[in-house]
N, C-alpha and C positions, 0 to 999 in steps of 0.2 A: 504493500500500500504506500507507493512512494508518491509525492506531490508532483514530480515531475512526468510519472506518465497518466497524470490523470489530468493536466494544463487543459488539455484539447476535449477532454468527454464532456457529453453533456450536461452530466451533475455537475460540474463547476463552471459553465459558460457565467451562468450568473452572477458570479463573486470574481470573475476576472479582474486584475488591476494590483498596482502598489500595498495598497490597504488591506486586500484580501493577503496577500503572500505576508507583509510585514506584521500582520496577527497570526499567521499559523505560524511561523518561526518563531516570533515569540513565544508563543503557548508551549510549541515544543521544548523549546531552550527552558524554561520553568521547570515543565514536567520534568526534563531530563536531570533537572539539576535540583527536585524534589524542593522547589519555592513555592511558598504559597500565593496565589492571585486570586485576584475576582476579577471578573469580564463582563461584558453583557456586547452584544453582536445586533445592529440593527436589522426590520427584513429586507434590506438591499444592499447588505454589509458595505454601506456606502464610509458607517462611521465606528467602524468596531473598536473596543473599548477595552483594554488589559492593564492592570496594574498590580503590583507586586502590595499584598494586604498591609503593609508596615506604609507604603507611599500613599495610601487614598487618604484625602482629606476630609475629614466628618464634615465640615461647614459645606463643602462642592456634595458628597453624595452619602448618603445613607443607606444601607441596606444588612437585610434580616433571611438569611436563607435558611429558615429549617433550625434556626438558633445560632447561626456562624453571620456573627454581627459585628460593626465596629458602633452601637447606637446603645447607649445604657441610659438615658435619660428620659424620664417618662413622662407621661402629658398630664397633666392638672385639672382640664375640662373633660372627666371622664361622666359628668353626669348629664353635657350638653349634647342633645342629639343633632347627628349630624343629618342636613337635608340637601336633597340635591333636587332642584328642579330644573326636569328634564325640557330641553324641545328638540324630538327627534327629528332625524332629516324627516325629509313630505313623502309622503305614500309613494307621491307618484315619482316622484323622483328613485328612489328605494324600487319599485315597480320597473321602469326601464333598465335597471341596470339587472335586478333579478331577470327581467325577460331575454337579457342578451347571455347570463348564463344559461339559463336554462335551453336556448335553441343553440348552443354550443355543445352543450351532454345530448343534445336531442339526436344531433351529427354526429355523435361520438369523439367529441374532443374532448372531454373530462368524462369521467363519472361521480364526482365529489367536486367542489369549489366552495371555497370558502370566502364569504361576503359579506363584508365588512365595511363602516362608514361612519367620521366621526359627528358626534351627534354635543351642540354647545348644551350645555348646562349652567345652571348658577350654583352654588355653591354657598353655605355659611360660617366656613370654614378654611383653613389654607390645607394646601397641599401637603407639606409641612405634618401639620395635624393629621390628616391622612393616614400620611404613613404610621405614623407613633398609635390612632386607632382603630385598624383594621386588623383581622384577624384573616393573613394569609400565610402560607408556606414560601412564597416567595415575597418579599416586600423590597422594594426601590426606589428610593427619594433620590433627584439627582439634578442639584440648580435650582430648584426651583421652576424648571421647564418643565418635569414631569412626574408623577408619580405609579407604579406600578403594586398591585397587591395581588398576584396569580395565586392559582391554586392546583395550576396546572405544571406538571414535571416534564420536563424535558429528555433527557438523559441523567442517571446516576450511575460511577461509576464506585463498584465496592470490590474488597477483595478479588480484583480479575475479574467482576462481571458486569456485564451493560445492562443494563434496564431502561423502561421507556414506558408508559404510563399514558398513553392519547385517553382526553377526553371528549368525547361527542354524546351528546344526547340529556337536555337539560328539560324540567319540569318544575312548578310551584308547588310545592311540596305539599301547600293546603286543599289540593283538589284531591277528591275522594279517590283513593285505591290508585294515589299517583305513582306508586313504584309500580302495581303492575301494569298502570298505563303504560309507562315509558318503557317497560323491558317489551313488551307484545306489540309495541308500536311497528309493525313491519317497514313502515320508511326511514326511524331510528335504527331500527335492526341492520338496514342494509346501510346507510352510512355508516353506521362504528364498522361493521365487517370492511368495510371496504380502507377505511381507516387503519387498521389493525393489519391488514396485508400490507399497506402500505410498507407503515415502521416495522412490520416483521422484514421487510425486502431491506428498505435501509438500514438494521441493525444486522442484516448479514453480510451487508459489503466492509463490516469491520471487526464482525466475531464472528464466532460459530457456535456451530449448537444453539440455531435458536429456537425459541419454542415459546409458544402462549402461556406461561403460568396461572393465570386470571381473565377471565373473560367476563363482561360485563359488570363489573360490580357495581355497586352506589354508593356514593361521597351526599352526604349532608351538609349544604351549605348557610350558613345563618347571616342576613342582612338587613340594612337598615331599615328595607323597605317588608318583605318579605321572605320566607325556607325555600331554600330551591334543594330540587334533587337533581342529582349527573355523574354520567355512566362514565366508567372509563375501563380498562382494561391492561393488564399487565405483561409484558411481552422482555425478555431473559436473553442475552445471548455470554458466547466466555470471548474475553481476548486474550491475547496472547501475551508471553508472559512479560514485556518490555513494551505495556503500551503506553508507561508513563511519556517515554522517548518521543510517542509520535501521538501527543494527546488533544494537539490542535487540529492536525490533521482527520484526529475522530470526529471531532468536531464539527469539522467544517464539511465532512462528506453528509452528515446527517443533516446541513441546513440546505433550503430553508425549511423548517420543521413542519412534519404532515399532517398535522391539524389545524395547520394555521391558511395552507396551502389548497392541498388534493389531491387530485389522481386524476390523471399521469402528472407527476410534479408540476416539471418543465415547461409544459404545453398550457396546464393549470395557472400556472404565476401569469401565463401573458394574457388568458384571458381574464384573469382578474384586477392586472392593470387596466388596462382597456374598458372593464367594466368600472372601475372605482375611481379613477379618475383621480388621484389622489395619492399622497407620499405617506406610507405609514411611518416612517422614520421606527423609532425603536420599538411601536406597538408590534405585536408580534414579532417580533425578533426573540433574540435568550439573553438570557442573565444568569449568571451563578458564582461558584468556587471553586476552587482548587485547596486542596491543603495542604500537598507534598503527598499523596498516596491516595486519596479518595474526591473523587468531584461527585457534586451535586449542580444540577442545573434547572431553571423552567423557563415557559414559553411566557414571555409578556403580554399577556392580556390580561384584561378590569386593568384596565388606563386611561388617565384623564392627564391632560396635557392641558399647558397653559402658551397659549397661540395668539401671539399681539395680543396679553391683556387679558383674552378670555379664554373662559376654560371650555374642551371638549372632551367628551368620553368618547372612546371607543370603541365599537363594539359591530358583531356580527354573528354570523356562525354558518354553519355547512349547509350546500345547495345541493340536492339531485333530482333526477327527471322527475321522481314521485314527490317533489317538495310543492305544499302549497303556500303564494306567495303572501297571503294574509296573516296564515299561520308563522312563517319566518319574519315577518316584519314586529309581531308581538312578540318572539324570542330576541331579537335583538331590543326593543326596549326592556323586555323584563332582565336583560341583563346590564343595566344602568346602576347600579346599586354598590356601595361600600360593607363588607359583612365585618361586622361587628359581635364580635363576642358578647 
């Protein structure tokens, strides 16, 4: 798995450039020399991000991966709720762009795409704040430009083994007999499977032995506004035994990550520029650590960003031929929300 004969394949046309080679060198030179960093990788790895965990500055970024944190100060307004009022993009607008995915899988250029649109909010609260009360696995405050609270895993790497965790398929937890709605949904059924070949395909262009551990399970998610439930699944693969050496190049073959994405990657990403019209910069990208032996990483979504002044959220989720467009337009506002413990 050398970098240099993979310059020319398609999984890397994307991330061609200075930027892209000068973070995978880096990461490797870490790895190899068993230093700890945290990173985070935009989804056009236009501005990827590496630094050695003793040089990050708490005032420029904050983050909380899983408890590997440089943030020990805690917030004081823990009894003011936090409110965010929404005004999502227009139906119709949401509407054109879903109807250009959809007569694209219709053709068979995708089977999955992931559609996504930032949506302004008000906020009574900073960003800042955010971060210190959200209750996620991954947390990242960073400037003041943005903040991130996922709940979504990217890759972890433990003892020589890969893991990868996609989640697709979200439900409000308050409607009656909503877990077995969402498992027997047949058009949730075939996006997670479809998902799940996905990262099983790209977690074996860098280990072996891989295998589904977990299929379907349910994650409980607790928010300001209301319970959400969502499915994810757990997918195992082993590396080899000196993959610290070549840990950016893991990395980087696995981006841009397949639930943010779809199926067929490649051909996915251009119809979703095209449809979205629009720079996600670090939404959907990764963030994580390194620690000298074991990474942890997640996919950046539940993100609000602060754009000339104001703030927008984030947000979308997966499209396929049996998707309906009413039904995905109330998923992407019902995931507008900061979850609070």
């Amino acid at each position: 798995m050398e970098l240099e004969k993979r310059k020319g394949s398609s999984m890397f046309q994307h991330f061609e450039g200075e930027e892209f080679e000068k973070w995978v060198k880096t990461a490797n030179h870490y790895g190899r020399e068993r230093i700890s960093f945290v990173f985070m990788i935009d989804f056009d790895f236009k501005k990827p991000f590496i630094k050695k965990t003793t040089e990050i500055d708490p005032s420029e970024m904050l983050y909380n991966f899983n408890g590997f944190t440089n943030s020990t100060m805690k917030n004081n307004k823990t009894n003011e709720k936090i409110v965010i009022k929404a005004c999502p993009i227009e139906f119709e607008k949401y509407k054109a762009a879903f109807d250009y995915v959809w007569y694209n899988e219709y053709l068979g250029n995708s089977y999955l795409t992931n559609l996504t649109f930032p949506n302004r909010i008000e906020l009574n609260t900073s960003l800042k704040e955010i971060y210190y009360r959200s209750c996620a696995k991954y947390k990242l405050w960073y400037k003041d430009q943005f903040v991130c609270f996922s709940p979504e895993i990217f890759v972890r790497i433990e003892e020589g083994f890969i893991s990868s965790y996609p989640m697709k398929g979200t439900i409000d937890a308050s409607i009656e007999n909503a877990e077995e709605l969402i498992i027997s949904n047949e058009k949730e059924a075939a996006e997670h499977a479809t998902i799940v070949d996905l990262i099983r395909n790209d977690l074996s262009m860098v280990s072996t032995d891989v295998r589904v551990e977990k299929y379907r399970y349910i994650d409980k998610i607790v928010t300001n506004q209301k319970n959400l439930l969502q499915v994810s699944s757990k997918i195992v693969g082993k590396l080899r035994k000196n993959y610290n050496e070549k840990i950016g190049e893991i990395i980087a073959t696995l981006l841009p990550a397949g639930s943010v994405t779809g199926a067929p990657k490649k051909k996915t990403v251009e119809i979703i520029k095209e449809a979205e019209k629009y720079d996600r910069g670090y939404y959907c990208g990764i963030c994580g650590y390194f620690d000298g032996q074991d990474l942890d990483s997640g996919v950046m979504i539940r993100f609000i960003e602060n754009i000339n002044g104001e703030y927008y959220y984030k947000a979308g989720g997966g499209i396929t031929v049996y998707s309906n467009v009413e039904s995905e337009y109330e998923e992407l506002k019902n995931k507008i929300y900061v979850p609070i413990g």
